[in-house]
C-alpha positions in Angstrom: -68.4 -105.4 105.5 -69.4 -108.3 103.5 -69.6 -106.4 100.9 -67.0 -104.2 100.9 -65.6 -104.2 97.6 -61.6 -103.0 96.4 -62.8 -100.0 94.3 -64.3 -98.7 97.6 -61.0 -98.7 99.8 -58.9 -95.3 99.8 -55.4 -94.7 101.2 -57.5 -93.0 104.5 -60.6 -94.2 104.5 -63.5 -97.2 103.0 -66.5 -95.8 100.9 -69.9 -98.3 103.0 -72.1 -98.1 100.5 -73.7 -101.8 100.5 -74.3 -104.9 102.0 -74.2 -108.6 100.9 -76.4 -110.6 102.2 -78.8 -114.0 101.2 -80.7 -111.4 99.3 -77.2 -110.2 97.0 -75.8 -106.6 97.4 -78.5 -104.2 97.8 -78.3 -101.0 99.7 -76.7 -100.8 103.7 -79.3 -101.3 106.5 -79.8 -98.1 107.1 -79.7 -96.7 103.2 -76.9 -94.3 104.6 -73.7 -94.4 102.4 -70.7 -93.2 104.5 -66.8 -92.7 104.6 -65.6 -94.5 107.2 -61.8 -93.6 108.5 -59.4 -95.9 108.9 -55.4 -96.2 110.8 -52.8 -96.5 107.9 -52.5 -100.0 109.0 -56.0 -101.2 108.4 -55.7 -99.8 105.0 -52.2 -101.7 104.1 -54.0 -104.9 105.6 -56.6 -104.1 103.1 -54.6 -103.6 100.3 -52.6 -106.7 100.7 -56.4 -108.6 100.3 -56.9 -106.5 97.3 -53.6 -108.4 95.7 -55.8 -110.9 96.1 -59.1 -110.2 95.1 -58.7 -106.9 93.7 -61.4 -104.5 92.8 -63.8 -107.1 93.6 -65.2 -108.3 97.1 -62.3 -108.2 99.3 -63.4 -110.8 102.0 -64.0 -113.4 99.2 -62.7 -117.0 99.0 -62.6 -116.6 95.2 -60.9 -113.9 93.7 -63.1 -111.1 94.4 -65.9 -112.7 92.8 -68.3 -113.3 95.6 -68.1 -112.5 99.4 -67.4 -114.8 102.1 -70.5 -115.9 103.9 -71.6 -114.5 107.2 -71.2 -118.3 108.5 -67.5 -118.3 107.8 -67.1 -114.7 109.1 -69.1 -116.0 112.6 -66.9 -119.1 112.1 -63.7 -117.0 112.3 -64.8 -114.9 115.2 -65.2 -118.5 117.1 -62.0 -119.4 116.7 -60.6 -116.2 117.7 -62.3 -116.2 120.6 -61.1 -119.9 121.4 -57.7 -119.0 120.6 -57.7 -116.5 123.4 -59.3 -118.5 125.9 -63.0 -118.0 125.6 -64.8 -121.5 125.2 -68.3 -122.3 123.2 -69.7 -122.7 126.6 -68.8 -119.2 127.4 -69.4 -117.7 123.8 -72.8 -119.0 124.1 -73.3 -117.9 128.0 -72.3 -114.3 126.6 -74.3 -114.0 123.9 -70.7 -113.0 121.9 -71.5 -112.6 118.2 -70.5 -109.9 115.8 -73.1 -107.6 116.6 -72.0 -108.0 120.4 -68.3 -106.8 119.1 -70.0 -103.7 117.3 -71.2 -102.7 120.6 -68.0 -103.0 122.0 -66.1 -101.0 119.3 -68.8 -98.1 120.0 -68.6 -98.5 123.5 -64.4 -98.4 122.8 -64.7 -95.3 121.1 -66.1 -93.7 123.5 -64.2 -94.7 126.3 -61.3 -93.2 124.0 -63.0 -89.3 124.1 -64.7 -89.3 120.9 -67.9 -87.7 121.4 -71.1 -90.1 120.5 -71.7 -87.7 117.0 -68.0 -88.4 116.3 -68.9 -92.5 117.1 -72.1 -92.5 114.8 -70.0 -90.7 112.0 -67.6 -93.4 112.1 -69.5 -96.7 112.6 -72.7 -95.0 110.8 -74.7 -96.5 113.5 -77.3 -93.7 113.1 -77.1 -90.5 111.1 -76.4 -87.3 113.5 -78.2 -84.2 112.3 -75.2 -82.9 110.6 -73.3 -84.9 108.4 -70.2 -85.6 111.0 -69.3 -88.6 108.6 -68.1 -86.8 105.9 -66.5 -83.2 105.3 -68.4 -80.5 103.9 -69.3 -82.2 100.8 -65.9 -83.2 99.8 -66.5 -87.4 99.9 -63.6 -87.7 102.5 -64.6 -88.6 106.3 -64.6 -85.8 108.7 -62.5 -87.6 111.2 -59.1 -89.3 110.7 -58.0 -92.1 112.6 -54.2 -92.2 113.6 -52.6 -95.0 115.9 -51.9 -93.0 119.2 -48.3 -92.9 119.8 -46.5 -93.3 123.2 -44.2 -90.7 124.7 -40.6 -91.2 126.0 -42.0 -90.7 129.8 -44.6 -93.6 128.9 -42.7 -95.7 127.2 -40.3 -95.5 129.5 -42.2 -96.3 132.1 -43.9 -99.2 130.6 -40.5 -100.6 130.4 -39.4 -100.3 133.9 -42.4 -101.7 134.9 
């Protein structure tokens, strides 16, 4: 994501088709360029960094120009994590780092339903057989992710109780 730049964001979906790293932007991990889907919300959030930075690096201190490092990303998910409760003592008795939270977005994801081709296609964690991650040819992602929305029986009953 540290390289996610603005041209690559669509009104549906990102286009991963680099990385930033100490060696500059050079080609993902696993050479694998993929749509990823996103919730229309992501996509505004987004776009109000792009205001910012525009078609450049959208996680960049400034302008666009360069991304943020990967110390100020780990920096950030610290604080988070202190800001909800979890100490140093128990981010470091956890092993909690970024790559842990990519686990647990997988692992999310399939607790949801979607099948572990459907995961891969939208994390691009490893490239199923067919190309799940995008739709016949078309550049778009195969999958579409949409905020689930909450009945009148639940909502109801989440209010009573």
């Amino acid at each position: 994501m540290l390289g996610l730049r603005g041209e690559f964001v669509y009104d549906d979906h990102i286009f991963l088709c680099g990385q930033y790293d100490e060696y500059g932007y050079r080609e993902t991990k696993t050479k694998i360029k993929h749509h990823i889907p996103l919730t229309d919300e992501l996509v505004k959030d987004l776009r109000k960094l792009m205001k910012v930075n525009g078609q450049g690096f959208i996680f960049s201190l400034d302008g666009g120009a360069t991304p943020v490092t990967r110390k100020h990303i780990f920096k950030g998910l610290i604080k988070a994590f202190n800001n909800i409760g979890i100490t140093d003592e128990d981010i470091e008795e956890r092993g909690l780092n970024i790559h842990a939270c990519w686990h647990f977005c997988n692992t999310e994801l399939q607790k949801a339903g979607l099948t572990i081709q459907k995961v891969q296609a939208v994390t691009g964690h490893k490239k199923p057989e067919a190309s799940i991650g995008e739709a016949a040819g078309n550049g778009r992602p195969a999958l579409t992710l949409v905020k689930p929305q909450e009945d009148d029986k639940a909502g109801k009953k989440r209010k009573a109780s």
